[in-house]
C-alpha positions, 0 to 999 in steps of 0.5 A: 025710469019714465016710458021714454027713457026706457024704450031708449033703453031697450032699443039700445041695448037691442041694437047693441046685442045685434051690433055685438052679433054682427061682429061675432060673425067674423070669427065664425067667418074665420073659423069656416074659411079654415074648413074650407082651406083643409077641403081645398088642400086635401083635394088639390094633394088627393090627401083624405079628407081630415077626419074631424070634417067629413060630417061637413064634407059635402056642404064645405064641397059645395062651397069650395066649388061655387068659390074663385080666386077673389071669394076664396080668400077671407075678407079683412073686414072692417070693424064694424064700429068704424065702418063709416071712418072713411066716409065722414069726418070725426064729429066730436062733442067735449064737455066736463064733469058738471061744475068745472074749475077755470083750470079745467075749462082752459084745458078743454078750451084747448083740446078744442082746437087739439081735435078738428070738427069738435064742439065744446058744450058746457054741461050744466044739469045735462045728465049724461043719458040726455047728452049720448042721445042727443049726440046720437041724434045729431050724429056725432061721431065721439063724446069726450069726457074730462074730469078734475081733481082738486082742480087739476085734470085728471082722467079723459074719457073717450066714447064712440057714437053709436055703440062704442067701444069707449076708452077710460084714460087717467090724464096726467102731467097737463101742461097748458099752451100759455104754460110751456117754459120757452113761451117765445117758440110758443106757436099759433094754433092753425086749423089745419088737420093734422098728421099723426104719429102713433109711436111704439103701442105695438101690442093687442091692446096698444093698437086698440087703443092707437085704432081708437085716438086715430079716428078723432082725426080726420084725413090730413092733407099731404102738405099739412105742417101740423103733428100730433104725436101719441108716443108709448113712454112705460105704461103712459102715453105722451100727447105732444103737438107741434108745427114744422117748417123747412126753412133750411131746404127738405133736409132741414126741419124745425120743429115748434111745440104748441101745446098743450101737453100731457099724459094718457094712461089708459085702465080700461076698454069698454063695448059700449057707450059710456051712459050704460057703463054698468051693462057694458062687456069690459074688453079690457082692464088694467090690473091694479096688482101685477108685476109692476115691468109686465105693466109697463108693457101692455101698451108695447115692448 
């Protein structure tokens, strides 16, 4: 590793323990608004004060007296790896394994209209270190990573710039536009952002999951007549995309497919970025040898 490849290192992983930091803060947050929370309802009862707190009695006191109504309730903080969500659009880098197939150049061809504000970039002899940090650098918000198989699509890999978290997908069922049945209802591709539909990831780990798909898109406008819809079918989650119009007045809508089409089946959540994978903490796994009905609903009931 040469002198500059590992100073990156050290800075990231320095950036990343303090980023980690940082967010394991709201969980002590949490755990001393409940302190707290006891003090204030014991004193407003004229209850003793809980035994478990009366070594702490006199610094919780302090707060409780300097609060009001607005700093006694705990913020909802934003997670911190999406904190600048709402400030700028999604920013997004596409590319593949080093030499794709035509089929697999097609369907990332295709995600670049899928995803608004994306640059599509041929890999070469990239390694992937050298692609993080030149999306870093030119504030990328997301790299996304699509791989083969004997030609076909296979796996899709989401990483959110700059620390995370990143999402590992097995991609199945990939139907591109020009291959969808009724080719005659096949519509054109607008650019327009599109609304989104997150149907049934319900649990823990689907609405992790749903948090991170959400933030490719950046916000529609109202009167937009584009859908994309990321539903919960058993352990996979279906991508469909349409347009609709009203051609029959408010009530009446039509919907027209225009692809492409395919299956995400999430394995893995990772806090990092993808180029330090073997340092990263796995947030979460999907076990290979569970009960095959509990599988079926991690996503959602």
């Amino acid at each position: 590793m040469s002198g500059s490849n590992g100073g990156q290192l050290r800075r990231y992983l320095k950036q990343r323990r303090e980023y980690l930091y940082r967010k394991s803060l709201e969980g002590k947050e949490r755990e001393w608004y409940e302190k707290k929370r006891k003090i204030r309802q014991a004193l407003q009862e004229g209850k003793p004060i809980p035994t478990e707190l009366r070594n702490e009695e006199a610094k919780l006191r302090a707060e409780v007296d300097l609060e009001d109504e607005q700093t006694a309730v705990p913020r909802n903080l934003i997670d911190d790896e999406y904190a600048n969500a709402s400030i700028r659009d999604p920013k997004i880098l596409l590319t593949t394994s080093r030499d794709p197939s035509a089929p697999l150049v097609q369907f990332v061809k295709e995600l670049k209209f899928v995803f608004p504000n994306s640059t599509r970039m041929n890999r070469g002899g990239q390694v992937l270190s050298e692609i993080i940090e030149s999306c870093r650098a030119h504030e990328f918000t997301d790299v996304i990573l699509v791989y083969e198989k004997q030609g076909i699509p296979n796996s899709l890999v989401v990483c959110h710039l700059p620390y995370g978290p990143t999402a590992y997908f097995g991609l199945s069922d990939v139907t591109s536009r020009h291959s969808i049945k009724d080719k005659k209802e096949l519509g054109t591709m607008p650019e327009a952002y599109p609304h989104l539909i997150i149907d049934s990831l319900s649990t823990k780990v689907g609405e992790r999951i749903g948090n991170i798909l959400k933030h490719l898109f950046p916000v529609p406008k109202p009167d937009t007549k584009r859908i994309i819809t990321f539903s919960k079918a058993a352990d996979r989650i279906k991508f469909r995309h349409h347009i609709y119009e009203k051609r029959g007045g408010p009530k009446s809508v039509e919907l027209t497919e225009i692809g492409p089409r395919f299956c995400l089946v999430p394995y893995k959540i990772e806090l990092g970025t993808v180029d330090h994978s073997e340092n990263n903490q796995k947030e979460w796994v999907l076990a290979n040898y569970i009960n095959t009905a509990k599988k079926r609903k991690f996503l959602g009931d």
